[in-house]
C-alpha positions, 0 to 999 in steps of 0.5 A: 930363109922365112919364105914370102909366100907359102901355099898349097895348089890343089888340082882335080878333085872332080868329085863324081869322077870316081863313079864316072869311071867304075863298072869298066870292064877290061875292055874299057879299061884297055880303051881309056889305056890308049888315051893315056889314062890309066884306070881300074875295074872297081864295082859300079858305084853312083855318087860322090863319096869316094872324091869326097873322102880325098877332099876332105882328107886333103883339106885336114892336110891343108889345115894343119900346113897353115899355107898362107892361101890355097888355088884350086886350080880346077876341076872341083866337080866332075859335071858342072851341073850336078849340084849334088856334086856342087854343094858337097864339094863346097861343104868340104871346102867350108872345112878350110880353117881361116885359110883363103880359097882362090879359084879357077876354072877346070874344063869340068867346071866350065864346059857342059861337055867337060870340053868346049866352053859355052856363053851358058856355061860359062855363066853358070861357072861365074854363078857357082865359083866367081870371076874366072880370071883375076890377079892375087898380090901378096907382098911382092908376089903377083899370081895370075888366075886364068882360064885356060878351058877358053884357050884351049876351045875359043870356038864357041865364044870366039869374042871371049879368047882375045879378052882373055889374052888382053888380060893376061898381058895387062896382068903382066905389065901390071906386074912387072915391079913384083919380085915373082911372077905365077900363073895359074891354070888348068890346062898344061901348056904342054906335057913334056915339051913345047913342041909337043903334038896337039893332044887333048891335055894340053893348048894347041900349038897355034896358040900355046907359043904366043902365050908360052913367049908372053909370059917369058917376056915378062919374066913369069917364073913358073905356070901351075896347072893340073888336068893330067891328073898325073904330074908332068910338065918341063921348061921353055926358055927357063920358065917352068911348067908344072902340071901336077897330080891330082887330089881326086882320081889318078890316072897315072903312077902319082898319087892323089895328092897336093902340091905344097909351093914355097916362094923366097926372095930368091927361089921359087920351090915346090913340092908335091904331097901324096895324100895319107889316105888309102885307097 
């Protein structure tokens, strides 16, 4: 069966990140193993080259797909106002052949301490990358771009959350006469499960089952995310999150790679691509 809608999420190029995390010595590397995040001891290095060279590679990748879209759903840089970093990542974007591009924000891209969003910041993100929620309808798909950074860490723009809540209750309602409904976002809503601890990865459980059961009322069928540079993710009440691997640096067992999404009249399936480059 043809597919309705064919496309590529992408997540966590974070160029920079690569340099961000070399010269550790075993010490630091043990100290990032306690967060869950695993690292090597590589030789100290500035730059962006190495984030680059998986971008561009997943971009030939993406261009020979001929996906109908692509959403990066993240983390495109690793310091927000680096525009070293910025202006190479939008160079390997403009790499894309006629293949249309769908942002939205990574904590990276939108906090100035890669952690909690600021009216400042969250400006300059609206200057380098756009609207940092919007809605894209192909056919009878509807896909909901979100900023889940502001989910996760309101406290700075507490006025902001309640907008960003109203949206994507009205994106819903806006929605209902679609054959399938996405949401896309970075932060995971959980990690495994639902019930999880707060952690750093993923939206505090004070707010986490409010939007979990808003989007289940309305019949989403399934929340993409990245964040954990790793895949993982589950199931709440039959809708499916899926947080998945990174296109820049892994901190877990997977792969940089990409998640290829095929959605039919009657199925939604997906699956995740590990890049062909070595590393």
């Amino acid at each position: 069966m043809p597919s309705q809608l064919r496309l590529v999420f992408m997540a966590d190029c974070q160029l920079g990140c690569y340099a961000t995390f070399s010269g550790l010595g075993a010490d630091g590397v043990a100290r990032y193993a306690g967060l869950g995040m695993k690292v090597g001891m590589v030789e100290e290095t500035s730059g962006c080259d190495w984030d680059a060279a998986r971008y561009r590679a997943a971009v030939a990748e993406v261009n020979a797909l001929r996906p109908d879209l692509v959403v990066m759903g993240g983390d495109m840089v690793d310091d927000c106002r680096d525009r070293n970093q910025l202006t190479e990542f939008l160079a390997v974007t403009a790499g894309l052949d006629r293949i249309p591009m769908h942002w939205l924000p990574g904590n990276h891209d939108i906090a100035f301490d890669a952690v909690v969003p600021t009216a400042e910041s969250i400006a300059l993100y609206h200057q380098n990358f756009g609207p940092d929620r919007y809605i894209v309808r192909h056919n009878d798909v509807t896909l909901i771009m979100v900023n889940t950074a502001i989910w996760q860490h309101p406290e700075e723009v507490p006025d902001q959350y309640p907008d960003h809540i109203d949206f994507l209750a009205e994106s819903l309602r806006e929605a209902a006469d679609s054959r399938h409904i996405l949401v896309f976002g970075h932060h995971p809503l959980f990690m495994d499960d639902a019930e999880e601890a707060d952690l750093y990865w993923n939206i505090p459980a004070l707010r986490r089952k409010v939007i979990l059961d808003l989007m289940v009322a309305h019949g989403v069928k399934a929340f993409f995310c990245g964040h954990l540079h790793r895949n993982g993710g589950g199931r709440y009440l039959g809708m499916e999150v899926v947080a998945s691997g990174p296109v820049g640096y892994p901190l877990g067992e997977d792969p940089s790679g990409y998640r290829l999404i095929e959605i039919e009249s009657d199925r939604i399936r997906h699956t995740y691509l590990p890049l062909k480059v070595g590393e």
